[in-house]
C-alpha positions in Angstrom: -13.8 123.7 90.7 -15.6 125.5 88.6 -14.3 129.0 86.9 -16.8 132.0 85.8 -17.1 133.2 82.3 -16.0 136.5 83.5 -12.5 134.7 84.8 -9.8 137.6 83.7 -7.6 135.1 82.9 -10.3 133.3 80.3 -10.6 136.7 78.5 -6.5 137.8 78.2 -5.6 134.1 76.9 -8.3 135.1 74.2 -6.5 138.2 73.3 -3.1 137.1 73.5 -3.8 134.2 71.8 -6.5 135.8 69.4 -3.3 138.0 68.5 -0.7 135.4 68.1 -3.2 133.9 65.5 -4.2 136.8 63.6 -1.0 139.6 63.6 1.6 136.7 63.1 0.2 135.5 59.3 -1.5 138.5 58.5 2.1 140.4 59.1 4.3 137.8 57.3 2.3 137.7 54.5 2.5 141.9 53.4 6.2 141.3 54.9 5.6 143.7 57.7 7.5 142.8 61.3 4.9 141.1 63.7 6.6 143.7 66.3 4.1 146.2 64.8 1.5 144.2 64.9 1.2 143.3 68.7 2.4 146.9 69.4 -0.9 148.0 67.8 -2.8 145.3 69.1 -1.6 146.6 72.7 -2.9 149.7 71.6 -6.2 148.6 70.4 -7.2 146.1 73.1 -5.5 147.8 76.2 -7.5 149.9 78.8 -6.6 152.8 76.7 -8.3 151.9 74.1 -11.1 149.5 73.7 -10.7 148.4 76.9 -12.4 151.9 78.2 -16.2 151.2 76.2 -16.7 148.6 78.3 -18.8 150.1 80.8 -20.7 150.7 77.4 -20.5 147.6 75.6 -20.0 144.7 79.0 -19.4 142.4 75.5 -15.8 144.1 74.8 -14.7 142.5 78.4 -13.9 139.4 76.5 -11.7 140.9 73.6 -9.4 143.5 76.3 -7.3 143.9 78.7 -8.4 146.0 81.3 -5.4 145.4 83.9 -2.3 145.4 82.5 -0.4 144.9 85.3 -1.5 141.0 84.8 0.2 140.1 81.6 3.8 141.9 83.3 5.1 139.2 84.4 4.3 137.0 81.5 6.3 139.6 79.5 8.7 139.8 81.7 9.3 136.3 81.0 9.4 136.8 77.6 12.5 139.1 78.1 13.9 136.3 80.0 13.6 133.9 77.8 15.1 135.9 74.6 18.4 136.6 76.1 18.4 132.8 77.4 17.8 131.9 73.5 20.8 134.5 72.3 22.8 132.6 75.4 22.3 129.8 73.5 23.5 130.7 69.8 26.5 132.1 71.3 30.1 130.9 73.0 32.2 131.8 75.8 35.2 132.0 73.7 32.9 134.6 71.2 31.7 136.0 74.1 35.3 136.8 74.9 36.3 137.2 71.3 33.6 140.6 71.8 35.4 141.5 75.0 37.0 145.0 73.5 33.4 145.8 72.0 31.5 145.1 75.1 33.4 146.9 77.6 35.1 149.5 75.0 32.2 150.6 72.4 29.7 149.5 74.8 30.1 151.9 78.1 30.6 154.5 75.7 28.2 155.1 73.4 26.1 154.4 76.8 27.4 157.4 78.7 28.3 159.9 75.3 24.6 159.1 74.5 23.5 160.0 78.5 25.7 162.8 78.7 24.3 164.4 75.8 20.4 163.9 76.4 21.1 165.1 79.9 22.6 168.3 78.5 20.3 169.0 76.4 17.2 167.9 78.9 19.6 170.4 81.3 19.1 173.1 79.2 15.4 172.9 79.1 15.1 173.5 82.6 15.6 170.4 84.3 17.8 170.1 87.5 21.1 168.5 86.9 19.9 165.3 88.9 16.6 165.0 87.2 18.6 165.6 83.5 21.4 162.4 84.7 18.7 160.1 85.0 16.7 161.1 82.0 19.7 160.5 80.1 20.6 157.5 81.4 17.5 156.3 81.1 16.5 157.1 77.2 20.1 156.2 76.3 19.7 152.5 76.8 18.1 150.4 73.7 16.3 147.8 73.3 17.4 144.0 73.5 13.8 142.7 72.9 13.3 144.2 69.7 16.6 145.1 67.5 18.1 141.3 68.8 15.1 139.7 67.2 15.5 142.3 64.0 19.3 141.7 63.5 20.0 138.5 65.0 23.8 138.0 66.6 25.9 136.9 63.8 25.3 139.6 61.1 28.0 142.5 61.3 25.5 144.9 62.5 24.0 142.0 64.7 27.6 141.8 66.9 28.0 145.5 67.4 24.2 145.8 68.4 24.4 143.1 70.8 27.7 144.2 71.8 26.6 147.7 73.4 23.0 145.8 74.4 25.3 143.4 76.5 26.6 146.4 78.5 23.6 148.0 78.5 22.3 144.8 80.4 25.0 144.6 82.8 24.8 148.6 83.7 21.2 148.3 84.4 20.8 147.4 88.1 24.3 149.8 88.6 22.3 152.6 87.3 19.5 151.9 89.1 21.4 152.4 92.5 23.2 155.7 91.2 19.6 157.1 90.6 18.3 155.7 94.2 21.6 157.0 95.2 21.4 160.5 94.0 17.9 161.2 95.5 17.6 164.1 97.9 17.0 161.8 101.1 19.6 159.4 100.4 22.7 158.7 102.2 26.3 157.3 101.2 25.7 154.4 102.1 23.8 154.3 98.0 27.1 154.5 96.7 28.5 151.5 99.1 25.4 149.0 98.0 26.9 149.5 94.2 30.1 148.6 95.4 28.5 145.1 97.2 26.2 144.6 94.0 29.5 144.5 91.6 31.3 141.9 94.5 28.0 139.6 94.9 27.0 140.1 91.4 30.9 138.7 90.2 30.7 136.5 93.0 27.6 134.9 91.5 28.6 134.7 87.9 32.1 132.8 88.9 29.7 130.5 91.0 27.2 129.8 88.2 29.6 129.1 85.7 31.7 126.5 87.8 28.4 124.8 88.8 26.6 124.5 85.3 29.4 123.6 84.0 29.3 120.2 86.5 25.9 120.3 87.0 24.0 121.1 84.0 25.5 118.2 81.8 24.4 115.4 84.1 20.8 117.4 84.3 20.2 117.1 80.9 21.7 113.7 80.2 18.9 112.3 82.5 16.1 114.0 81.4 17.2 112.3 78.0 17.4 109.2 79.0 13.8 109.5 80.5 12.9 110.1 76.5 10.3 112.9 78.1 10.1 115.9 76.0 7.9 117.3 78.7 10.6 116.3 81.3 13.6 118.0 78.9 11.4 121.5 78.7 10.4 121.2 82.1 14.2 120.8 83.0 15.4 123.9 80.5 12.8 126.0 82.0 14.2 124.9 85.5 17.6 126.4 84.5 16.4 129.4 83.1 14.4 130.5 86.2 17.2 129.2 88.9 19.6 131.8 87.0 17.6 134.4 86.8 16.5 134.3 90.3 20.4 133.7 91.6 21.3 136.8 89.8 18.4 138.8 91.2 18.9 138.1 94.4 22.9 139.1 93.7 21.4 142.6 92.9 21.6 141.6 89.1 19.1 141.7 86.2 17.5 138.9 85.2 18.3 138.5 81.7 21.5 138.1 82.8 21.2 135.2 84.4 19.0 134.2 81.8 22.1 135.1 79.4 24.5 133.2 81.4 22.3 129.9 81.4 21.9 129.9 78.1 26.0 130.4 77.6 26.4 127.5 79.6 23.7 125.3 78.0 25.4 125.9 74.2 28.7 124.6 75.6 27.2 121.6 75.5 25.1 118.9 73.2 21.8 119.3 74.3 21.5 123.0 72.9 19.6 122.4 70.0 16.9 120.2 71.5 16.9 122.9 74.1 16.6 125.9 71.6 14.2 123.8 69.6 11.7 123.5 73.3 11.9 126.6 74.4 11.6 128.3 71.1 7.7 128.7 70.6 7.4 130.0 74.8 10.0 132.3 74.0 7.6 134.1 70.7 4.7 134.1 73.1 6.1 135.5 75.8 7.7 138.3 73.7 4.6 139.1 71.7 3.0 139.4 75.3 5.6 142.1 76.2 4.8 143.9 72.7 1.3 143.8 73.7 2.1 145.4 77.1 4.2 148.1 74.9 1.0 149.0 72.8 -1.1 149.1 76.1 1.4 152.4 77.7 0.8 154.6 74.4 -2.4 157.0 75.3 -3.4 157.7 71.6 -5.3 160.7 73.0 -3.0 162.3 74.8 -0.2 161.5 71.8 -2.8 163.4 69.7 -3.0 166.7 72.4 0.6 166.7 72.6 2.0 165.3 69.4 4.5 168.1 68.3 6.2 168.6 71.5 6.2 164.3 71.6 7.4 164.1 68.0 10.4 166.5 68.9 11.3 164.6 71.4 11.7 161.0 69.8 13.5 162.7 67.2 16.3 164.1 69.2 16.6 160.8 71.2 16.7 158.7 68.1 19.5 161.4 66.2 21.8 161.8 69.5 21.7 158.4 69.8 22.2 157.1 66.1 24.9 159.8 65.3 27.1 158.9 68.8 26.6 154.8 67.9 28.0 156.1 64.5 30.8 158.0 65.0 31.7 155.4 67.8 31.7 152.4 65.3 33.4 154.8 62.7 36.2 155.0 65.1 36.3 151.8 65.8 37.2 151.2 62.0 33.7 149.7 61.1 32.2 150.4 57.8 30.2 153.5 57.3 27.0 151.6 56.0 27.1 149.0 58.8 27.5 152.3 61.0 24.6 153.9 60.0 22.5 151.0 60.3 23.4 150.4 63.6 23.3 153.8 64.6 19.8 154.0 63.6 18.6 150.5 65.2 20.0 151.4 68.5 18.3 155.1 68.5 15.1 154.1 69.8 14.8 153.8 73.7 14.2 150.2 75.5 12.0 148.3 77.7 14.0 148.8 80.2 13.7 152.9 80.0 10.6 152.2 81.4 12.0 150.8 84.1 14.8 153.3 84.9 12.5 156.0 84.5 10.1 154.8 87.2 13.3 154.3 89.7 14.1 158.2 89.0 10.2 159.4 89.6 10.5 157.6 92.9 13.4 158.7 94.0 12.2 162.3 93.2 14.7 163.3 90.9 11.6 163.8 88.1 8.3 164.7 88.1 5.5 161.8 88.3 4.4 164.4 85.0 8.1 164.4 83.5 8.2 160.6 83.7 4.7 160.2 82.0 6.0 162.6 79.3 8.7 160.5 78.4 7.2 156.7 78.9 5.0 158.1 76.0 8.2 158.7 74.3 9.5 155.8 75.2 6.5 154.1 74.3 6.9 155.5 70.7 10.2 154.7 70.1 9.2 151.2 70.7 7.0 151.0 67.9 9.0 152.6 65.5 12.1 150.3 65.8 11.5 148.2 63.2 10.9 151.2 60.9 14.3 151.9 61.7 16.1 148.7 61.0 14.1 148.9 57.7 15.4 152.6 57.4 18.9 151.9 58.7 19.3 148.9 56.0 18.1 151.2 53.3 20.8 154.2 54.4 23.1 151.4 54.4 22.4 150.1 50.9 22.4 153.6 49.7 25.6 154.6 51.4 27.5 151.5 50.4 25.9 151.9 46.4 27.4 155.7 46.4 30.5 153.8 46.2 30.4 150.4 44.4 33.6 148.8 45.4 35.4 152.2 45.0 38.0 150.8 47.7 38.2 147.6 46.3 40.4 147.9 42.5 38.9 145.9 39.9 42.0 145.4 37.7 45.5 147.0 38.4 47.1 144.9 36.1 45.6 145.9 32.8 45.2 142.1 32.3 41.1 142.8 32.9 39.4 141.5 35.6 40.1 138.0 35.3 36.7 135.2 36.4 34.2 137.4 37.8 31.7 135.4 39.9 28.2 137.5 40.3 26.8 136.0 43.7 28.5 135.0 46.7 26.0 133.1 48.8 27.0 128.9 49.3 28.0 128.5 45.6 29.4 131.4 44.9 31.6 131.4 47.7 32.5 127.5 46.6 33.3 128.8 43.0 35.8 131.5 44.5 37.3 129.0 47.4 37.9 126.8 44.3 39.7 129.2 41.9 42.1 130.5 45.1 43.2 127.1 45.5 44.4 126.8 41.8 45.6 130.4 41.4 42.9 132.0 39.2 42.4 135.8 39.7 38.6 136.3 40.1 36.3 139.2 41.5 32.7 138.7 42.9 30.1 140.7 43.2 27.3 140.6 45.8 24.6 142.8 46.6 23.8 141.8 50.3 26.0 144.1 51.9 26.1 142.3 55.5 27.5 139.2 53.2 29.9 141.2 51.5 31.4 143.1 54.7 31.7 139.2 56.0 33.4 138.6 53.0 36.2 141.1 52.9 36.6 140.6 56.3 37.8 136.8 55.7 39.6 138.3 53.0 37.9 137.5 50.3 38.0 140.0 47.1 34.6 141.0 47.2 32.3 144.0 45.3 29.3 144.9 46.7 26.8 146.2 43.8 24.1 145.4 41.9 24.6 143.2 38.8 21.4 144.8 37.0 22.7 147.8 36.9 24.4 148.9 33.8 27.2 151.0 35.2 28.4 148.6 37.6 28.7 146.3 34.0 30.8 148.7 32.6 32.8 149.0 35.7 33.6 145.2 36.3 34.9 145.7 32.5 32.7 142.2 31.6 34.1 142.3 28.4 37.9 141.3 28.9 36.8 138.8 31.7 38.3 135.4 31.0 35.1 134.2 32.5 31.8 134.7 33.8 30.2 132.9 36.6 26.5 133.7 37.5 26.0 131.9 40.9 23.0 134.2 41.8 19.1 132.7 43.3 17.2 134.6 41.0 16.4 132.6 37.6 14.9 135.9 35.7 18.0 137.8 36.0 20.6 135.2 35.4 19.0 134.5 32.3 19.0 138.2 31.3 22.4 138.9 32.5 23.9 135.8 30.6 21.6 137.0 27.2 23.4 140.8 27.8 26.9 139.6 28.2 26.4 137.2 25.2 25.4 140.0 23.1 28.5 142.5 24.2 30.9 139.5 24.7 30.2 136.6 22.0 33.4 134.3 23.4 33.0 135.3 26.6 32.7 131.8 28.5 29.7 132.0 30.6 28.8 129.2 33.0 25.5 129.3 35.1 23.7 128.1 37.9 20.7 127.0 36.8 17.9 125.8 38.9 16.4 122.7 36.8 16.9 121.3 33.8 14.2 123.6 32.4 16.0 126.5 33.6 18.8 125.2 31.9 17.7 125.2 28.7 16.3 128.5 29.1 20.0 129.5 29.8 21.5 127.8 26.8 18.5 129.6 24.7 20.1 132.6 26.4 23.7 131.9 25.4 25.5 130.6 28.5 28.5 128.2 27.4 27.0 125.7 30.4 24.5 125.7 32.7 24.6 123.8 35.8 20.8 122.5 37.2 21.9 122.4 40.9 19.2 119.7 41.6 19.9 117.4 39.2 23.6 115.5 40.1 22.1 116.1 43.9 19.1 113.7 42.4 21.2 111.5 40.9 23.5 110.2 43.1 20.6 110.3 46.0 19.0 107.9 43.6 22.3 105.7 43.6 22.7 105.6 47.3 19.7 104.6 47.9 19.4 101.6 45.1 22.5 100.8 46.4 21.8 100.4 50.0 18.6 98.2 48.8 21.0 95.9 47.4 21.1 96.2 43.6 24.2 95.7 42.2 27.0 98.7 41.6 27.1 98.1 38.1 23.4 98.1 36.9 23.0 101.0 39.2 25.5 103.0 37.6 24.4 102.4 34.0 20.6 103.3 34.8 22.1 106.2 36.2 24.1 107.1 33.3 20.9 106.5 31.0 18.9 108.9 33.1 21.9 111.6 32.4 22.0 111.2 29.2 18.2 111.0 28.9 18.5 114.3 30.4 20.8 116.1 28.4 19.0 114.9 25.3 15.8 116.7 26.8 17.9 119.9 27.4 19.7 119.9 24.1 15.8 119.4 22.4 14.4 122.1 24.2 17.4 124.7 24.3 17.5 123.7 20.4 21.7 123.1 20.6 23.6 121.6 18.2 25.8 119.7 20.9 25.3 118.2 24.0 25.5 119.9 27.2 27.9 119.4 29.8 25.8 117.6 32.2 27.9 114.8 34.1 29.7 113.8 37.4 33.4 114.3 37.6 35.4 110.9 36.7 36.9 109.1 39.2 40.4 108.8 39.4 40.9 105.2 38.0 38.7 106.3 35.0 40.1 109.0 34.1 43.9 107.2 34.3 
């Protein structure tokens, strides 16, 4: 069968595509979030923008969307998918593990943040009915955009997705309520939440006991079939049959989509499954960004911009400062606070949604609602403005105080080793010196690394080395060593030339990234310098000579020449008059 040039289908798989091309490299390379560019590209290609010259120019039809309603369900998908991804990078037992956040934090900052808005909406002449739903409505956030920004693992990752978990769970609840409270509704509202709690549990229970038979024995024969396109076609199977089972339990979707993705990680087909369903699931969410751009009316932004601007400000502030006094309470730190406060200001996909139920359940104007879709609209866009903002506050909050409630040296003995860096070999380096009972101190300037840290109990700074007051405070100078673990050559070899000139037998041993680096390090003054490549080079070359066959001993004397061809090299260019410590760790019989 033949299919027209002027198939709408033809032209939106151009844009969509077109965009996943263009926005995704052109993004990542000025280190901008795609999320703003498909947002904008929604914008420019939507029927509210380009899309209205082309009665003008007929030629445009093939770069725009002039229906958006086509690409909804495709973006809906996308939704769908994410939380099935998340599913799968979590755990029932961390699922559990979150159990006091989820349905403690969560339902709070949910209806403190409603209850606000809804005041405040109140008092600017909206019926109490109308107010309840705009506050429930512009409280929720969104899971397809700060998820994706924060990931799950990260401190401000678990209490996002914490509250965004509720937030999922209360959404078809709070959609009743609002069909509930309309003005020709009955009681019987209130009874259908009731039955969608009983068949939605009822559901879950009945999903979990049948994946957990089922989905193992799926999965191990699609495998054996050696079929990728059987295995996705089979991932994708499970991801729509939950979603649909939840829906027709009264649930969302993504919780399904959630749950399926739960069940999945329990077992050993979860990363081939991530890996699959990974590129559908960008896609499909850059086709729900474009939708995002496509509701934002640039003109009518434009006519009404103050009165707009207002009003994503004092949805983003209510809802920032009640996530941060809420995770205050909750004894979280006050930079990971703030940046979670301000991630989860913005309002969510699903406002959209919510906002829509209200208008037709007459509790809002069609006017009201369009107001505040814009709004809603706008917050979108901004969210990763933010997280970018949230992490700064964050940074700047946590630098006001560098290690203030963490003592550097109550002993008057001085600090002891001081590791700066506490990524993989830092953290070795510290796990190390615990085990034979060396005082130490690190320093780190990540601070979602170094609230990790101190949470595992590790004696952890957060600060940053460069600066010279934090050198003065860390007392560098009666140190009984210095350990420079950090990723950035130009500054270790800085910071070991400093501490050389203010401590001249101050040990200082450094990672270095190459031999070449090494000598630059010695030049520098560093007592040794480690190239982290090289004994990983070495004893790769061993292994393999060895598994060809060559014999132990010739093996290990070749590789003993190449050391020592090596340090010769290093002690030559870092102009030393001894050789450098570059050489693996005896084995026990030798050193006996």
């Amino acid at each position: 069968m033949a299919i027209g040039l002027d198939n709408a289908g033809f032209s939106d798989a151009l844009v969509i595509l077109g965009a996943a091309g263009l926005v995704i490299p052109a993004f990542a390379r000025f280190r901008v979030s795609p999320v703003i560019g498909f947002i904008l590209v929604g914008m420019l290609v939507g029927p509210k923008g380009l899309g209205m010259l082309t009665a003008q120019a007929p030629w445009l039809y093939y770069f725009t969307i002039s229906d958006p309603h086509s690409i909804e369900p495709f973006a809906e998908f996308g939704i769908v998918l994410l939380l099935f991804s998340i599913g799968l990078e979590l755990s029932f037992r961390r699922l559990w593990a979150m159990r006091a956040q989820v349905f403690g934090t969560g339902p709070a900052e949910l209806i403190g943040s409603a209850v606000l808005i809804a005041v405040a909406v109140h008092m600017l002449g909206q019926d109490w009915a109308g107010a309840a739903g705009l506050g429930l409505a512009l409280a929720l956030s969104s899971t397809a955009l700060v998820l994706p920004l924060v990931g799950t693992t990260s401190p401000v990752g678990r209490s996002a997705f914490a509250m965004l978990l509720f937030e999922d769970l209360a959404l078809v609840p709070i959609i009743f309520a609002l069909g509930a409270m309309a003005p020709t509704a009955s009681d019987e509202g209130w009874v259908g939440i009731a039955g969608v709690a009983l068949r939605g549990g009822a559901t879950v229970v009945v999903m979990y006991l049948g994946g957990r038979l089922v989905l193992p024995r799926l999965f191990a024969q699609a495998a054996r079939t050696k079929s990728p396109e059987l295995f996705l076609a089979a991932s994708l199977l499970v991801v729509i049959v939950a979603s649909v089972a939840t829906t027709a339990a009264g649930l969302s979707p993504i919780v399904g989509a959630l749950l399926a993705g739960l069940l999945i990680a329990e077992t050993e087909y979860h990363s081939e499954v991530e890996v699959m369903t990974a590129p559908f699931k960008g896609l499909a969410l850059g086709v729900f960004l474009i939708t995002v751009g496509m509701s934002v009316d640039l003109a009518e932004v434009l006519a009404n911009w103050p009165s707009l601007l207002a009003a994503v400000v004092a949805v983003v502030g209510v809802k920032a400062i009640v996530t941060y006094l809420l995770l205050r309470v909750a004894q979280t730190g006050r930079g990971i606070a703030a940046e979670t406060g301000l991630l989860m200001g913005s309002p969510s996909e699903t406002t959209l949604i919510v906002l829509a139920t209200a208008a037709q359940a007459q509790l809002i104007l069609p006017s009201t609602a369009a107001f505040w879709q814009t709004v809603t609209a706008i917050g979108l866009t901004i969210t990763p403005l933010l997280a970018k903002s949230g992490q700064l506050l964050s940074r700047g909050i946590e630098r006001g105080r560098p290690g203030d409630d963490l003592p550097i040296d109550d002993t008057g003995e001085g600090p002891g080793a001081v590791v700066i860096g506490f990524g993989r070999v830092g953290r070795m380096v510290a796990d190390l010196l615990a085990v034979h009972g060396q005082r130490y101190i690190a320093v780190e300037a990540d601070i979602d690394t170094v609230t990790e840290a101190r949470a595992a109990g590790y004696p952890l700074l957060f600060g940053d080395i460069a600066r010279a007051e934090l050198v003065d405070r860390l007392d560098l100078a009666r140190a009984r060593a210095l350990i420079l673990t950090m990723d950035d050559p130009v500054l270790t070899v800085r910071l070991a030339r400093r501490m050389r000139a203010l401590a001249p037998d101050l040990p200082i041993i450094a990672r270095a990234r190459d031999p070449r680096h090494a000598a630059e390090l010695y030049r520098a003054g560093v007592t040794d310098a480690v190239p982290e490549t090289l004994e990983s080079s070495l004893q790769l070359s061993e292994a393999v000579l060895v598994d060809l066959g060559v014999a132990m001993g010739p093996v290990i004397a070749s590789i003993h020449e190449k050391r020592d061809e090596l340090r010769q090299s290093i002690r030559a260019e870092a102009e030393m008059d001894r050789d450098p410590r570059i050489r693996r760790v005896r084995r026990l019989g030798e050193a006996l």
